[in-house]
C-alpha positions as CSV (number, residue, x, y, z in Angstrom):
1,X,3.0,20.2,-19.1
2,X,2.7,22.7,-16.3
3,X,0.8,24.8,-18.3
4,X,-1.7,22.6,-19.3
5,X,-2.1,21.2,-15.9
6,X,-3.0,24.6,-15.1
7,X,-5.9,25.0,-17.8
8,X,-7.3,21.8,-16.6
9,X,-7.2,22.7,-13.3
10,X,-9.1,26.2,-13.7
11,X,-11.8,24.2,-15.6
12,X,-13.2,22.1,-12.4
13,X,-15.8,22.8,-10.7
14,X,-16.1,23.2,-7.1
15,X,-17.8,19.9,-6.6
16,X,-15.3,18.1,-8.2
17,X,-12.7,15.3,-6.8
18,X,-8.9,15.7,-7.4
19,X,-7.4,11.6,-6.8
20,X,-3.5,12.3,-7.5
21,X,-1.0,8.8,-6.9
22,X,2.2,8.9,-5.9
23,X,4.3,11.7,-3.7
24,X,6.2,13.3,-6.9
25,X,2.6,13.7,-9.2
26,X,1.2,15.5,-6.0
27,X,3.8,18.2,-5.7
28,X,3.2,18.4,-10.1
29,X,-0.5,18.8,-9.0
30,X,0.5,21.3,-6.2
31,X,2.9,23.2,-8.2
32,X,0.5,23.3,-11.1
33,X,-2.5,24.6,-8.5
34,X,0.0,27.8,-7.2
35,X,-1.2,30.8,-6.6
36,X,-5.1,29.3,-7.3
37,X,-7.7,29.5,-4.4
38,X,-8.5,25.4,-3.9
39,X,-11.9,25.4,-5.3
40,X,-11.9,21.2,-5.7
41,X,-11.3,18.3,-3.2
42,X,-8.0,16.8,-3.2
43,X,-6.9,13.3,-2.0
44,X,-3.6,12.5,-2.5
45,X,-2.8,8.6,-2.5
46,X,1.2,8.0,-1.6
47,X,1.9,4.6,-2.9
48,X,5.5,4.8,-1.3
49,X,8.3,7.6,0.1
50,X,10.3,6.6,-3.2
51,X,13.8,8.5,-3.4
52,X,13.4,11.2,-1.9
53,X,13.1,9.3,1.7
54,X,15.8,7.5,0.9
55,X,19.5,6.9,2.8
56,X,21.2,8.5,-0.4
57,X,23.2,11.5,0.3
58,X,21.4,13.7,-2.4
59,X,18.1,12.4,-1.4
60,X,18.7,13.9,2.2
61,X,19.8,17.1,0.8
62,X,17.5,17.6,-1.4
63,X,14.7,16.9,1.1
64,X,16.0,19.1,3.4
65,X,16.4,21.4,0.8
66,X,12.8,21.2,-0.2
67,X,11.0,20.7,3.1
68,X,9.5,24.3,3.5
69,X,8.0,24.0,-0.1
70,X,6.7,20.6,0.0
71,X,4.9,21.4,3.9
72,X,3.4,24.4,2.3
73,X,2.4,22.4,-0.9
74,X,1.2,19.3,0.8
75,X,-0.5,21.6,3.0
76,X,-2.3,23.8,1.2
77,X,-3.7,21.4,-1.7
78,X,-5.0,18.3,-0.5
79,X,-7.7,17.7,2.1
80,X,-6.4,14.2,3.3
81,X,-3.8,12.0,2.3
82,X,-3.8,7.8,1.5
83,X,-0.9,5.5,2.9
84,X,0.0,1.6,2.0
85,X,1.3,1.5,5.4
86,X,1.7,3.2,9.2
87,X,5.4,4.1,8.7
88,X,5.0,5.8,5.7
89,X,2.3,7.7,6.9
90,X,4.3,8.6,10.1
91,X,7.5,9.5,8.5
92,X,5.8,11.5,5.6
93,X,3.8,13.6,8.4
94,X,6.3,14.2,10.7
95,X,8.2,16.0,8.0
96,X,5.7,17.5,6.0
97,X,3.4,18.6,9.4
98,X,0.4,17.7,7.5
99,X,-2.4,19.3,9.6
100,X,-4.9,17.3,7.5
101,X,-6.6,13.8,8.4
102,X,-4.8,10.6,6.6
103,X,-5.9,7.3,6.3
104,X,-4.5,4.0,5.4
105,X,-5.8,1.6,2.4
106,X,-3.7,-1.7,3.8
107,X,-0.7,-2.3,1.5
108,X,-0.6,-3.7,-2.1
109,X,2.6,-5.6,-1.7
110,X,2.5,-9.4,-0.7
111,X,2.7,-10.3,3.1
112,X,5.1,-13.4,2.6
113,X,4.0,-14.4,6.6
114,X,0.6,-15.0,4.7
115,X,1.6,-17.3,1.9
116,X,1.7,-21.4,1.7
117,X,4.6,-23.0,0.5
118,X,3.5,-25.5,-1.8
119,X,5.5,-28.3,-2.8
120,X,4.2,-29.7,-5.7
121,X,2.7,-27.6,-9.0
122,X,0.4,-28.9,-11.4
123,X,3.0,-27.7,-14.1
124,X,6.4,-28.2,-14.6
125,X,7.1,-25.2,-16.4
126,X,7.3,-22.0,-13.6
127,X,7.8,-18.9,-14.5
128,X,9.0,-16.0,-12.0
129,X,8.8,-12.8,-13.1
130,X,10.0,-9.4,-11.6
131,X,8.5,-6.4,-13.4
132,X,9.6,-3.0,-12.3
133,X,12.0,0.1,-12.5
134,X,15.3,-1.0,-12.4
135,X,16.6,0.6,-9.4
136,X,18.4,-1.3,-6.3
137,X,15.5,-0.3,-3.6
138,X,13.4,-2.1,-5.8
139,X,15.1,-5.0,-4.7
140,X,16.7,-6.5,-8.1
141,X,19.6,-7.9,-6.1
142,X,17.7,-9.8,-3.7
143,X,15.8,-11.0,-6.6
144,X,18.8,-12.3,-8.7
145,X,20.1,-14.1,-5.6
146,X,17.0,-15.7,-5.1
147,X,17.2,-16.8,-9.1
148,X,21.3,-17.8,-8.8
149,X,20.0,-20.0,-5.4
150,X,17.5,-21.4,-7.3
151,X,19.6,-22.2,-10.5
152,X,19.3,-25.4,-9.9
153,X,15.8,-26.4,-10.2
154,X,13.1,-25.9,-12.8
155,X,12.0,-22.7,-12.1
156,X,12.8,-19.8,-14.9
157,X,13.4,-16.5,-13.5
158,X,13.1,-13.0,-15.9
159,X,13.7,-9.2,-14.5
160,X,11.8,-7.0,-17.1
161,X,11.5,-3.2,-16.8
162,X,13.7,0.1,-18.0
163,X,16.4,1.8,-16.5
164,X,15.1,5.1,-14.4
165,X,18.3,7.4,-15.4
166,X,16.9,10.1,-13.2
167,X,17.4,8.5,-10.3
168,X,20.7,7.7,-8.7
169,X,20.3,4.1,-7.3
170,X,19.2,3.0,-10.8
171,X,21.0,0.2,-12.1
172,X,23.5,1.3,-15.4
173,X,23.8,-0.6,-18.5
174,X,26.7,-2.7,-17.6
């Protein structure tokens, strides 16, 4: 995969516009750009810290681990960065040092401060789906209370989306 990132890289031209989402496709971008003089401009959009800025033990280590590489990469390959949000963009360039300008695009999440409370529905028949990776900071739990409170009513609740067995805070198959 590497390699072929690396063939589509050399074939840009100078006036061309690198968009890469998410913190772990950057450093693949990065990586696959090593050793190549940054001919392109590069905008890297981090949609969230993800596991790496997590509380977990590994996570720590391995940040600390990589931190030298990822300044360098971050660094080197991308003239200004995207955030969902201020503390995200604070956290991620206090410990990569970004000298580069960054900018936030207002989150895509809901602002439940925001939303009205109705209390009747035209229909009957509510569905409430959850749709993501299975992994607790994705905030399954809080979800499946919020379905076990609301057992009672007429609202269906459904959790759809695949184990991430890469990652160590995803949920198992029990």
């Amino acid at each position: 995969g590497i390699r072929n990132l690396r063939k589509i890289i050399k074939s840009l031209n100078s006036d061309d516009i690198v968009h890469v989402f998410t913190l772990k496709s950057g450093l693949l971008f990065a990586f696959g750009n090593l050793f190549r003089v940054n001919k392109t401009k590069n905008i890297l959009t981090i949609t969230g810290l993800g596991y790496l800025f997590s509380d977990n033990f590994r996570a720590k280590f391995l940040k600390m681990l990589l931190g030298l590489l990822i300044k360098n990469f971050i660094n080197k390959n991308f003239d200004f960065l995207i955030f969902q949000n201020e503390e995200d963009q604070r956290i991620f360039n206090n410990y990569s040092k970004y000298h580069g300008e960054s900018y936030i695009i207002p989150t895509s999440g809901i602002d439940v401060n925001e939303m009205e409370i109705k209390k009747e529905y035209r229909n009957s028949n509510i569905k409430v789906i959850m749709a993501t990776r299975l992994i607790k900071d994705k905030g399954i739990f809080e979800f499946l209370e919020l379905a076990n409170l609301m057992k009672d009513t007429e609202l269906e609740f459904y959790l759809a989306g695949d184990l991430d067995k890469g990652n160590p805070d995803s949920l198992s198959d029990a």
